[in-house]
N, C-alpha and C positions, 0 to 999 in steps of 0.2 A: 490614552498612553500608547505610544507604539514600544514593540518590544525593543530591551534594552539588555546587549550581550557584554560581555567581560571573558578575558583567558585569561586564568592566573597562572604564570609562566609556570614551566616545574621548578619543585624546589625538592631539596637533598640535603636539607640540616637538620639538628634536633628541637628547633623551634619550631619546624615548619606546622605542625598540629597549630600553634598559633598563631603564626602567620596567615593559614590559609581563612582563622576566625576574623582576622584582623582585615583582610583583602575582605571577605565576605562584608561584615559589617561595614567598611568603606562604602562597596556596590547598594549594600542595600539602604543606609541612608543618602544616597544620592537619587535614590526612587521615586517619583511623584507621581500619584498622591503616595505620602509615607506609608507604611504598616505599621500593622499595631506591632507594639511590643510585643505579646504573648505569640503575633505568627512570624517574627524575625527571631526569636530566639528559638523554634521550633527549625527555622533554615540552618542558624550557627548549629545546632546541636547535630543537625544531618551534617552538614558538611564537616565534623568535628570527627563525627565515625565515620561517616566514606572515606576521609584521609587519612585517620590513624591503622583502619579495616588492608587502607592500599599502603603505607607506610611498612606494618606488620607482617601481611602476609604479599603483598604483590612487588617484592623487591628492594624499597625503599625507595622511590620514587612514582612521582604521581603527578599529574596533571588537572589542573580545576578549572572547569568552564559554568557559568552562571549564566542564567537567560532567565529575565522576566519579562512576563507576561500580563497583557490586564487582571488577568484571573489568575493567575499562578508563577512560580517561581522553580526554575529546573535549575537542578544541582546533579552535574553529570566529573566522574571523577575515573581519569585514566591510570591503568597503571598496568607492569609490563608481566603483569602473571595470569596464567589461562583460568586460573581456580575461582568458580564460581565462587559466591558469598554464601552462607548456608544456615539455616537455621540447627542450632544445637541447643543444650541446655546447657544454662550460664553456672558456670562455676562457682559457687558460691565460698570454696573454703581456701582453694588457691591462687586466684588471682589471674586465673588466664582468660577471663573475656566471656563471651557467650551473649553479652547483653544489647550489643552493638545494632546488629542486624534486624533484631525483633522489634526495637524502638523504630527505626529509620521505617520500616515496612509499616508500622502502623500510625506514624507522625504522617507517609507521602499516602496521597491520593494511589500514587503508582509508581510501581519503579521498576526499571529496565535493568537485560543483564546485554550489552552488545561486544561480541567475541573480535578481535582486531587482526588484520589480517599480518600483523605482527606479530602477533602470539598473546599481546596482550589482551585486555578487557575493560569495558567502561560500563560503569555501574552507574547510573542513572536515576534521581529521586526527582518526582513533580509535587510540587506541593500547594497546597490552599495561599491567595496572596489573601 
């Protein structure tokens, strides 16, 4: 299989969290050979927090690039705020998050933080095809 890229335009509405699941899951059943179930829903769930993580805190808007690879699938997600992603302890009684980033880091092989010479940042997950 040669590698196989996708841009998913930005988007700026209150579906876009599902949207960007919906664009995902198109890309990745058009993939051959297919993946399994259990490593395409570990891609939806990364790209589900890269873009709710950019929706929240990078403005509200975000950009979604997909690249797969024989061996793996990169999930790279732009958005226009300089603030890196950061491990913290997830909230447990109010409701503000925490749990995003620590899943994503240990669902990818690797994951990149690239600073934009716009100000913004693109956060980057590689994961197991």
């Amino acid at each position: 299989m040669d590698t196989m890229s996708i841009s998913v335009a930005t988007i700026r509405h209150a579906t876009s969290v599902a949207d960007a699941r919906e664009n995902t899951r198109d890309f990745l059943e058009a993939l051959v050979p297919a993946m399994a179930a259990e490593t395409a829903d570990s891609v939806l769930l990364v790209v589900s927090e890269l873009v709710t993580n950019a929706l929240r805190h990078g403005g509200g808007t975000y950009a979604l690039d997909l690249t797969a690879r024989p061996d793996s699938i990169e999930v790279a997600v732009q958005d226009g705020s300089p603030q890196v992603p950061r491990m913290r302890t997830p909230d447990l009684n109010g409701g503000t998050g925490g749990f995003g980033w620590p899943m994503v880091t240990r669902l990818a092989r690797a994951t990149a933080i690239t600073r934009q010479k716009t100000g913004g940042k693109t956060v980057s997950a590689l994961l197991p095809r």
